[in-house]
VEXDREN-2710 file (C-alpha; in Angstrom, 1 decimal):
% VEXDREN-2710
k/r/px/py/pz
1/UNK/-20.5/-24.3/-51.7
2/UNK/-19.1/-26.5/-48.9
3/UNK/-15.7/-25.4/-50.0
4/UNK/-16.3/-21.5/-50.2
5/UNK/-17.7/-22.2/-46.4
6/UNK/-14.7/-23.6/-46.0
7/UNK/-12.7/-21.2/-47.3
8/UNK/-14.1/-17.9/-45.4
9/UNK/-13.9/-20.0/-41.9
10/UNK/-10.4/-20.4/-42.4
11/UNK/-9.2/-17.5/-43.4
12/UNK/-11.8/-15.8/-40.7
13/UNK/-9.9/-17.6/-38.2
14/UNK/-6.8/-15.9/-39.5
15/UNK/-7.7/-13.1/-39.2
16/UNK/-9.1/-13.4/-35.3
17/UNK/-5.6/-15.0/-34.3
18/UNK/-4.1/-12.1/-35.6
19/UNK/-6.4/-9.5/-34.3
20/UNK/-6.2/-11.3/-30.7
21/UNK/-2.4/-11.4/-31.0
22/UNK/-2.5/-7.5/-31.4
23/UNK/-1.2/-5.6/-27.9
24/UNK/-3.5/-2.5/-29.2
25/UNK/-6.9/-2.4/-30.0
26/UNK/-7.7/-2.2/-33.6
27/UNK/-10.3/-0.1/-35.2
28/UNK/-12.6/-0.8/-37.9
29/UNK/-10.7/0.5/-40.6
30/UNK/-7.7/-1.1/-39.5
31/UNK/-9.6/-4.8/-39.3
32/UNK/-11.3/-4.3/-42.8
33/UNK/-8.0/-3.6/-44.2
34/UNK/-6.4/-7.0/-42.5
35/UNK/-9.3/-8.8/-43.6
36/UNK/-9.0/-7.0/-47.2
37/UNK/-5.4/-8.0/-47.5
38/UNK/-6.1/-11.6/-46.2
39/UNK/-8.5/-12.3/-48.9
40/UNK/-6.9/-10.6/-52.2
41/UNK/-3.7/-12.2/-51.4
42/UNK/-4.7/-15.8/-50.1
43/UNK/-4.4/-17.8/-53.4
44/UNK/-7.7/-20.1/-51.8
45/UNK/-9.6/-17.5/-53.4
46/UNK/-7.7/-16.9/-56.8
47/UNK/-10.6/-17.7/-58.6
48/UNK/-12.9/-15.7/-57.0
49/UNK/-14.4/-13.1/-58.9
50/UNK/-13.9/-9.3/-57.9
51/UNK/-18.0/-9.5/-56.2
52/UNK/-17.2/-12.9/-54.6
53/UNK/-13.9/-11.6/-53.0
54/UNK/-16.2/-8.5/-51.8
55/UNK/-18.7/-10.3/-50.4
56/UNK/-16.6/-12.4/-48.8
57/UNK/-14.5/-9.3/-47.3
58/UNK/-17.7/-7.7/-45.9
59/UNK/-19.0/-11.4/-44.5
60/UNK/-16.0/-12.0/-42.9
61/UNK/-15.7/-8.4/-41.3
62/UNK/-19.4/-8.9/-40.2
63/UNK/-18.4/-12.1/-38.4
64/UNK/-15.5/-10.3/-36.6
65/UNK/-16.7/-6.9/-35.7
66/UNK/-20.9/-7.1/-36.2
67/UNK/-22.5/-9.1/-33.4
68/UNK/-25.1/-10.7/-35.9
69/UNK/-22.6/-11.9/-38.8
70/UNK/-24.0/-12.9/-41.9
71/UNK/-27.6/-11.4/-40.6
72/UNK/-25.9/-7.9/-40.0
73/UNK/-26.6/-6.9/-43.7
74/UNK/-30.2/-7.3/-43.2
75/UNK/-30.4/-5.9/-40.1
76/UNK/-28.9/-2.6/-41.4
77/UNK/-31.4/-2.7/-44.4
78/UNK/-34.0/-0.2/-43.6
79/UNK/-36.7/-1.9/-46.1
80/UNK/-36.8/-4.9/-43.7
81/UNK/-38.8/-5.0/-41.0
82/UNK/-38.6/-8.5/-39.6
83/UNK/-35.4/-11.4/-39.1
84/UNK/-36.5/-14.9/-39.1
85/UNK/-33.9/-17.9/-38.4
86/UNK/-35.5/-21.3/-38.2
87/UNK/-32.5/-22.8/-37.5
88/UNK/-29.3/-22.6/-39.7
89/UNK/-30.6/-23.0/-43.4
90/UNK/-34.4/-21.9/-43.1
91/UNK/-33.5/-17.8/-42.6
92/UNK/-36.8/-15.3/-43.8
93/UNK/-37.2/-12.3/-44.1
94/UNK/-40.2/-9.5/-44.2
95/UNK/-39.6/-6.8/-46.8
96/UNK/-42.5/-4.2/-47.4
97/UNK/-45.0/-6.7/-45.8
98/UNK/-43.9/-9.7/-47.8
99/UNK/-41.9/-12.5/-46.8
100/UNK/-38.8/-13.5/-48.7
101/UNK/-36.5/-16.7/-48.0
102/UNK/-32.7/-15.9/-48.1
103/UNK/-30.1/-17.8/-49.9
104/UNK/-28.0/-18.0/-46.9
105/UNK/-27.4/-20.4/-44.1
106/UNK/-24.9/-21.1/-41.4
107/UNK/-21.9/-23.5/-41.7
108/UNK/-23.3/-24.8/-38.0
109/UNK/-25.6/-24.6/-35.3
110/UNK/-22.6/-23.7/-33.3
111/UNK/-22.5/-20.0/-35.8
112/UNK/-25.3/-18.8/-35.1
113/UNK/-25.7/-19.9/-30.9
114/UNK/-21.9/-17.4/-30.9
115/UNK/-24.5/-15.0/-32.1
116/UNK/-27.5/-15.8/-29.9
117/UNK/-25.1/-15.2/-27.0
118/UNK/-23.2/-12.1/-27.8
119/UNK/-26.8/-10.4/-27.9
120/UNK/-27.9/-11.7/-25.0
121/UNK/-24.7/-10.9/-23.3
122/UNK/-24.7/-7.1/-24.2
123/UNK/-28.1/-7.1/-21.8
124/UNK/-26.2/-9.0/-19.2
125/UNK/-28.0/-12.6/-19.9
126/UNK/-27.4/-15.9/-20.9
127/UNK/-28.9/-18.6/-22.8
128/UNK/-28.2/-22.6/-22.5
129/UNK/-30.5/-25.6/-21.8
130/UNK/-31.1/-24.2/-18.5
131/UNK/-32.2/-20.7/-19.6
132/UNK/-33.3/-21.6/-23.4
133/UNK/-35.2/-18.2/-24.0
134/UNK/-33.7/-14.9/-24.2
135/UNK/-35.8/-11.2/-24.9
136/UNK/-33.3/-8.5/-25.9
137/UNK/-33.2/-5.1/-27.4
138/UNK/-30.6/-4.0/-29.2
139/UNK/-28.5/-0.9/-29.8
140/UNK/-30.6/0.6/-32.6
141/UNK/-34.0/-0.2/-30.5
142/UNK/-34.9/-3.7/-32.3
143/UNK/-36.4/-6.4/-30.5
144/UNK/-35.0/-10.2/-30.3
145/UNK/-36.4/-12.9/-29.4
146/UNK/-34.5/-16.4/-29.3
147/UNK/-34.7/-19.6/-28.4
148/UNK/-32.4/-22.2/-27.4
149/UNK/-32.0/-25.5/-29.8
150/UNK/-33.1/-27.8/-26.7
151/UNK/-36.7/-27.1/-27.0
152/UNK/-36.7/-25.5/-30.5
153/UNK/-36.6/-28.7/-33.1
154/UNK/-35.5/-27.1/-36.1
155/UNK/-32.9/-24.6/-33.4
156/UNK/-31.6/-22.6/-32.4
157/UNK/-34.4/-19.9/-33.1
158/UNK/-33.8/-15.9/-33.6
159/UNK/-36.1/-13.5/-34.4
160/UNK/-35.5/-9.8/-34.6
161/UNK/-38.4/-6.7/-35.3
162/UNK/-36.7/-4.0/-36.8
163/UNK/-38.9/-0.7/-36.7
164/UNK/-38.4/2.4/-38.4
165/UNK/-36.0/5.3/-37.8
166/UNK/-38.8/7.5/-38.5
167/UNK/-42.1/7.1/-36.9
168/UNK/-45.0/6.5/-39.2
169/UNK/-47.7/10.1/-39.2
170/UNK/-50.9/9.6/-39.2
171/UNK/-50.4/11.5/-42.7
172/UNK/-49.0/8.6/-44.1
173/UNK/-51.3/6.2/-42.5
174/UNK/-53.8/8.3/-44.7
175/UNK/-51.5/7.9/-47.9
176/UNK/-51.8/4.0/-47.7
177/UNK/-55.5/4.2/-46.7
178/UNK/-55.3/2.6/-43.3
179/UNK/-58.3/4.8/-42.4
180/UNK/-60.1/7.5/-43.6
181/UNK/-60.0/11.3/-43.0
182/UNK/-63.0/11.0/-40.9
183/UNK/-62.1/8.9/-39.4
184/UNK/-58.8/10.1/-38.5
185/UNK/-60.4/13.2/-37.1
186/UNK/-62.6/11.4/-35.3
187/UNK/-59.6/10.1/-33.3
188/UNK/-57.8/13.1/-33.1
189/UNK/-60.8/14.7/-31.0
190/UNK/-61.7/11.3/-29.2
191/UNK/-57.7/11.2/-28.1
192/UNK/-57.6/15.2/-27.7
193/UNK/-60.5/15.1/-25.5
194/UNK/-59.0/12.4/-22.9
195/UNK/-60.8/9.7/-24.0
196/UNK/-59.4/5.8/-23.1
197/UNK/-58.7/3.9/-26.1
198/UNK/-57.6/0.9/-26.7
199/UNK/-55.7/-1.1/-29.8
200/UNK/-56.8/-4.1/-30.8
201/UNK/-55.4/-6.9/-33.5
202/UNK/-53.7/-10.0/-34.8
203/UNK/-49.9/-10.0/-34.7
204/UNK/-48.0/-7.5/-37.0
205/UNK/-51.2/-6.3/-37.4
206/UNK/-49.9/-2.7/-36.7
207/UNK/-50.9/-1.6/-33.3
208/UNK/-47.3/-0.6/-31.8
209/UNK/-47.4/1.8/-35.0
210/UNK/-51.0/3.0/-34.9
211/UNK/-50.3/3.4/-30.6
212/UNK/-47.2/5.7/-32.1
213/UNK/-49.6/8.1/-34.4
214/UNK/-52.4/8.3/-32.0
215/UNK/-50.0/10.0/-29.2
216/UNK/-49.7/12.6/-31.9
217/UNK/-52.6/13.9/-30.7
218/UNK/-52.2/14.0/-27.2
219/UNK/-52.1/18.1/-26.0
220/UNK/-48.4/18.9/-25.0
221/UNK/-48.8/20.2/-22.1
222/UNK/-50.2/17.1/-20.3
223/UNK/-47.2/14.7/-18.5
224/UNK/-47.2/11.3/-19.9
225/UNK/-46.1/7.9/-18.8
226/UNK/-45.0/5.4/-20.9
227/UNK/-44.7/1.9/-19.7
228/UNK/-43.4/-0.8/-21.9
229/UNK/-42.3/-4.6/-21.6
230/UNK/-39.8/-4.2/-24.3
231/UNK/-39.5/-0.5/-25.9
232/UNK/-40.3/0.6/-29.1
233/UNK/-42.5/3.3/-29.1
234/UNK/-41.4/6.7/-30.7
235/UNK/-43.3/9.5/-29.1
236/UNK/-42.4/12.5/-29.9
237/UNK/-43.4/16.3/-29.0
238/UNK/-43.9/16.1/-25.6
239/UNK/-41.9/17.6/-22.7
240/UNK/-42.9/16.2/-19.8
241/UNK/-42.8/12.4/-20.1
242/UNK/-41.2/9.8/-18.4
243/UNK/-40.8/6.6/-20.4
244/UNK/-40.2/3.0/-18.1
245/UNK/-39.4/-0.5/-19.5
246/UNK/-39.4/-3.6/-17.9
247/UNK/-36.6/-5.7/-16.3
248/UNK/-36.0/-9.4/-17.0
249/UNK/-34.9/-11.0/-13.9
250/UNK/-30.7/-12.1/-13.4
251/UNK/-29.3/-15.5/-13.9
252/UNK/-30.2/-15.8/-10.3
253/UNK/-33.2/-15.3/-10.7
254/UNK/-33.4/-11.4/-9.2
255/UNK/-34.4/-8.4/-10.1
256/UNK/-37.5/-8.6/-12.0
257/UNK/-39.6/-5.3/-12.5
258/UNK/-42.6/-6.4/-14.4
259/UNK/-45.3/-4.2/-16.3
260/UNK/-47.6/-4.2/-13.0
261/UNK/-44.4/-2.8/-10.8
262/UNK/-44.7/-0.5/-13.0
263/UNK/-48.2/1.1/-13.5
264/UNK/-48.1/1.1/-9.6
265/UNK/-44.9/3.7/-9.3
266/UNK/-46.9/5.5/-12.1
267/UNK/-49.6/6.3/-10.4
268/UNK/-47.0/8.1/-7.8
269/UNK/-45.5/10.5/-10.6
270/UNK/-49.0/12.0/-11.3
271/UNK/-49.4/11.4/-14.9
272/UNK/-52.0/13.3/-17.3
273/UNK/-52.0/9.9/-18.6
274/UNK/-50.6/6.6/-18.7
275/UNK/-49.4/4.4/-22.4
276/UNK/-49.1/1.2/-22.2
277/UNK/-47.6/-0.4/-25.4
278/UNK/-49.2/-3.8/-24.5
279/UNK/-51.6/-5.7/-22.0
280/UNK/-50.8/-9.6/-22.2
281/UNK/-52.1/-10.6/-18.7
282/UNK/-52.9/-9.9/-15.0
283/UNK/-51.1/-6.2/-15.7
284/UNK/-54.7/-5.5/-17.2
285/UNK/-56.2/-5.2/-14.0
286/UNK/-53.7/-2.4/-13.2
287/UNK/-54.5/-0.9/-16.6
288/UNK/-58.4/-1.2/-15.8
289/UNK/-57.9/0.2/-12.3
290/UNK/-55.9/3.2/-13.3
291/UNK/-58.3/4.1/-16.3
292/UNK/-60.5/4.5/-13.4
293/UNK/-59.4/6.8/-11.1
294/UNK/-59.2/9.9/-13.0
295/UNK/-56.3/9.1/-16.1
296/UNK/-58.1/9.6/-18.8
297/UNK/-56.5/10.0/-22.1
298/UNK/-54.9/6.2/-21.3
299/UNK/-53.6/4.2/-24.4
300/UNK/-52.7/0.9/-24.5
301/UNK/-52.8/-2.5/-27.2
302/UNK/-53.6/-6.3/-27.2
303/UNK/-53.7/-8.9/-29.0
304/UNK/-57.3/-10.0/-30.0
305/UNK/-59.0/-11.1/-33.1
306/UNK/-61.9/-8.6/-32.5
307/UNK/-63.3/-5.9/-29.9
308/UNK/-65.4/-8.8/-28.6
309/UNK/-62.9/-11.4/-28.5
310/UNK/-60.4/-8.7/-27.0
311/UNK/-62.9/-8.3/-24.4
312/UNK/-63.4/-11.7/-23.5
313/UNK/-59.3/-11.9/-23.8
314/UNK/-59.2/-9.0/-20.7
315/UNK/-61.9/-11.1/-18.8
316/UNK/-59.3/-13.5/-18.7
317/UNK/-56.1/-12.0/-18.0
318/UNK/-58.2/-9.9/-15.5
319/UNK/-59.2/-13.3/-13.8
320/UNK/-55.3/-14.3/-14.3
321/UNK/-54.6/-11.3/-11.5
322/UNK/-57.6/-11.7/-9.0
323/UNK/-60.5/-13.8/-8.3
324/UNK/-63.0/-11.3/-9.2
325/UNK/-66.5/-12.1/-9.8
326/UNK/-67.3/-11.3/-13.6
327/UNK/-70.2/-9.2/-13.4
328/UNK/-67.4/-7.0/-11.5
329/UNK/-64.9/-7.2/-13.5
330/UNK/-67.1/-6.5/-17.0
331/UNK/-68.2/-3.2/-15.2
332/UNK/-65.2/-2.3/-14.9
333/UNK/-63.8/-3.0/-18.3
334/UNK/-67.0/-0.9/-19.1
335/UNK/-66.0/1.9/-17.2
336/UNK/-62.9/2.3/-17.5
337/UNK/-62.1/2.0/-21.9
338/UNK/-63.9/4.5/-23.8
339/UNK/-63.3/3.3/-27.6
340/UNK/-61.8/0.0/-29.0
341/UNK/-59.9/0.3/-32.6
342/UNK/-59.3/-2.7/-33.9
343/UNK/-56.7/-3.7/-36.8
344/UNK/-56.3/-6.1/-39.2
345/UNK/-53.6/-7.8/-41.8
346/UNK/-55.7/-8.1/-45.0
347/UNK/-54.6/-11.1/-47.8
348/UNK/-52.8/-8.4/-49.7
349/UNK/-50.3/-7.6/-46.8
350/UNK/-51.7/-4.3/-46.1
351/UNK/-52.5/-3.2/-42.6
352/UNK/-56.5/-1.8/-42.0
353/UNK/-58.7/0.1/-39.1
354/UNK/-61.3/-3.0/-39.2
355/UNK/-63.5/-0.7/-36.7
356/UNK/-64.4/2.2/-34.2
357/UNK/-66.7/0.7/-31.7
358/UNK/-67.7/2.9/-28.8
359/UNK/-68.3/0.7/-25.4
360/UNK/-71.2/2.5/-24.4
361/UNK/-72.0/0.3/-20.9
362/UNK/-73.0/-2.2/-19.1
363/UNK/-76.3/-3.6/-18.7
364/UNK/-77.8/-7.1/-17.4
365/UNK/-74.3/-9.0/-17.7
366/UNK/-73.1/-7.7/-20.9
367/UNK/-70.8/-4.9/-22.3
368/UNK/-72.6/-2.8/-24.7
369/UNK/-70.6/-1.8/-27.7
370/UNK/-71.8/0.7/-30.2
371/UNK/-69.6/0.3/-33.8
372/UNK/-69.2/3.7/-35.2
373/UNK/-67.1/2.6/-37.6
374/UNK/-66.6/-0.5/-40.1
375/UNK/-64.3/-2.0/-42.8
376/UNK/-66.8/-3.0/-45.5
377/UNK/-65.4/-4.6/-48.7
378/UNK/-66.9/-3.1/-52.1
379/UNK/-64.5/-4.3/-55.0
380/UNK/-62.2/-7.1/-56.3
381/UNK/-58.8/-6.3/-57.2
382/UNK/-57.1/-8.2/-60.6
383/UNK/-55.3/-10.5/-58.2
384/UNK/-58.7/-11.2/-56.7
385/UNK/-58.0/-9.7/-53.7
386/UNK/-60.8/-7.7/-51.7
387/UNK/-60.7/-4.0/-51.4
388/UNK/-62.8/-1.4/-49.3
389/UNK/-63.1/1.1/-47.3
390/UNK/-63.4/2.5/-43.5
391/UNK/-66.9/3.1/-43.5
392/UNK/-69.3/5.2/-40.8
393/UNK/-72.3/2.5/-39.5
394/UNK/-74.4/5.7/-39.1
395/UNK/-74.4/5.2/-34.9
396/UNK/-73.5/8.2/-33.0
397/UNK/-70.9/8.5/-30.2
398/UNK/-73.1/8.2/-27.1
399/UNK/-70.9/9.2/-24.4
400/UNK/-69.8/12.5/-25.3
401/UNK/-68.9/14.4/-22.3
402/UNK/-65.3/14.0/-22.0
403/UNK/-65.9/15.8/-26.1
404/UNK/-68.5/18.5/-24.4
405/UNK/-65.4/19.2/-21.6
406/UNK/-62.9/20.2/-23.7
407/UNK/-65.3/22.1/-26.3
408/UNK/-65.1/19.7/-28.9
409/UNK/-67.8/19.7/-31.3
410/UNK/-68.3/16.4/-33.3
END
């Protein structure tokens, strides 16, 4: 194995000398062709098989003209929705929800930091011991994340979220039983109607996507802002919207436009309403503020491991941006977010509205929350997983007249 490594590193450095020794810029076709004539004819690889030779053609041609080398393959595999390098022989993979190790690895930790640094160069950064953590977005829309060996242990660390060329439909979050027709109408009229809702859940637990299919329902005549620390939302169907992402700052240490920056200059476009694809801190209070003078229809996500525990999560992040009493800044929360959905990642990998809850108030200190809805389990699988079903508590929606505005019967 340590020979074949061997073997493609030196004829891949072949074939650089003689690409950087070309006067004129070579195209793909021409470099596959050079590579492809490199490796039929280098007698190193005579006893390669025909699908050894081709793999190593295509690795090689990866390593030259792809930014992420070996990885590109997976990358380009639309089945595969998440890139995991824990350094350079630990490399994962999620394919349909389930995680596979690959029988790859790099030849060095040198390999992959080349590639670590070509993607953080196409968004004009850098990463080294003094900057060890890069976020990117590349070309196609995915998101990186790495991580410099000096305070990764097992680094260098890379991480990419693929998402999908198509955006999910809330028709197809029906076909794999995320929720439930009622339930999903339910929605539609609660988003329809301007109501403020908010995505709750673990990681990967689906809110980005589930964010996505609720703006489905949002009328298309209304102007939209879209705010996002990294983007990856894919709405689609409405003119007038203006979609704004976030700006790491330079090596220098300038030019930083954060997620509060930004719901700020919003609120001078005159949005309809305003999407924020995630809350991690002190920008909450922005989001809270601007649910409260007059955007309703807002949509935004967080990270919480129920609607309670996201609540106590925005109590925080809230006190992160101002010293604000907390009777203050729980009436607020109250007053500002209409409905919390909140997802979950069950054993079997699939992805499930866990509940509807309706915050209906505040009263002597506390945030009243209503649950309209609730995942309650009701068989056993073979594999002795649980299965269940999105089920109405039997509560009723008790602030209805945003519904009553627009004419919407429930």
């Amino acid at each position: 194995m340590k020979g074949e490594f061997s073997t493609i590193k030196e004829i891949t450095d072949g074939v650089r000398a003689v690409i950087n020794n070309k006067k004129e810029q070579l195209s793909d076709c021409e470099v596959l062709a050079l590579i492809e004539d490199f490796v039929l004819h280098d007698n190193r690889t005579d006893l390669y098989s025909y699908k050894v030779k081709g793999e190593v053609i295509n690795s090689i041609f990866n390593s030259t003209r792809k930014d992420l080398d070996l990885l590109q393959p997976y990358a380009e595999d639309k089945e595969i929705s998440e890139i995991m390098v824990n350094g350079t022989e630990s490399i994962f993979v999620e394919r349909h929800g389930h995680m596979e190790k690959l029988d790859i690895c790099f030849e060095t930790a040198e390999e992959l930091e080349e590639i670590i640094r070509r993607i953080a160069a196409k968004v004009h950064r850098e990463i080294n011991e003094l900057n060890p953590i890069v976020d990117a977005r590349l070309d196609d829309g995915s998101r990186v994340n790495a991580v410099y060996k000096n305070i990764a242990l097992n680094g260098p660390i890379l991480t990419i979220r693929r998402f999908p060329e198509q955006r999910i439909t809330m028709k197809e979050l029906l076909q794999k039983e995320t929720l439930t027709l009622e339930a999903a109408e339910f929605l539609k009229k609660l988003v329809s109607s301007g109501y403020n809702i908010f995505i709750s859940g673990g990681t990967s637990s689906g809110k980005t996507t589930f964010l996505n299919v609720l703006s489905e329902f949002i009328p298309k005549d209304e102007r939209v802002i879209v705010i996002e620390d990294s983007a990856e939302l894919q709405i689609s169907g409405i003119d007038n919207i203006v979609r704004m992402e976030c700006k790491n700052a330079n090596v220098q240490g300038k030019g930083e436009v954060n997620v509060r920056q930004l719901i700020k200059t919003s609120l001078r476009m005159r949005p309809n309403r305003i999407i924020i694809g995630e809350v991690r801190g002190g920008e909450v209070l922005d989001m809270i503020q601007a649910m409260n003078t007059g955007h309703d229809g807002s949509l935004s996500t967080g990270h919480g491991n129920s609607p309670e525990g996201m609540l106590s999560r925005m109590e925080s992040m809230f006190l992160q941006a101002a010293d604000f009493p907390l009777d203050a800044i729980r009436s607020q929360i109250a007053e500002a977010i209409d409905i919390i959905v909140h997802l979950g990642r069950l054993p079997d990998k699939s992805r499930k509205v866990l509940e509807i809850t309706e915050i209906e108030g505040y009263v002597d200190g506390k945030i009243i929350l209503n649950p309209l809805y609730k995942y309650k389990i009701n068989s056993k699988k073979e594999d002795g997983t649980s299965f269940g079903i999105l089920m109405p508590t039997g509560n009723r929606l008790q602030n209805t007249i945003k519904l009553e505005l627009k004419g919407a019967a429930m």
